[in-house]
N, C-alpha and C positions, 0 to 999 in steps of 0.2 A: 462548515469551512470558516476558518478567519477572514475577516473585514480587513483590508486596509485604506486609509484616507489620502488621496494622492492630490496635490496642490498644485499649478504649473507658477514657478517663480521667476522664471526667466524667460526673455521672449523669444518666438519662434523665427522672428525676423532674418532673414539672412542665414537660415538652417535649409536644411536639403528637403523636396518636397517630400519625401518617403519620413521624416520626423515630423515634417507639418500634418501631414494624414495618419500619422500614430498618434499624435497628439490630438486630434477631432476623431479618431476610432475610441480612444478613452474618455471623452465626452469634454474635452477641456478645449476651451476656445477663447477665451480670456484670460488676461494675468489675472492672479491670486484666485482663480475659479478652482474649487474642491469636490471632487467624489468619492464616496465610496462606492465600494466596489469588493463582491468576491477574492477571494488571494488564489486564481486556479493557474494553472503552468503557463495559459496564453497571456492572461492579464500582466503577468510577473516576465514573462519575456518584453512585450510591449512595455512595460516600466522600466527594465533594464536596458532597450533602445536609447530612451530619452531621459536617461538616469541625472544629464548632466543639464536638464532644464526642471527637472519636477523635486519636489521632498515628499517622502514617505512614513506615512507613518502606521503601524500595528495598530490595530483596536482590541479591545478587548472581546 
């Protein structure tokens, strides 16, 4: 399966709790904290949640 590497850039401050508990389901709990992470259908819905706090990027 493809990698991708998911960044959290923005903060969660003042976001609805169901985006702060997507955002510690994907293991990011810190600004500029990065993982990768398998690309499977759940991962890539949970990133399309909080699409407008994180950057993504392909790996090879």
């Amino acid at each position: 399966m493809k990698k991708i590497k998911i960044t959290l850039v923005k903060s969660p401050i003042d976001r609805p709790q169901r985006q702060k508990d997507t955002l510690v389901a994907l293991g990011l709990k810190k600004m500029n904290a990065t993982k990768e992470v398998e690309a499977t259908p759940q991962i890539l819905g949970m990133v399309n949640k909080v699409q407008h706090l994180v950057a993504v990027e392909e790996l090879a």
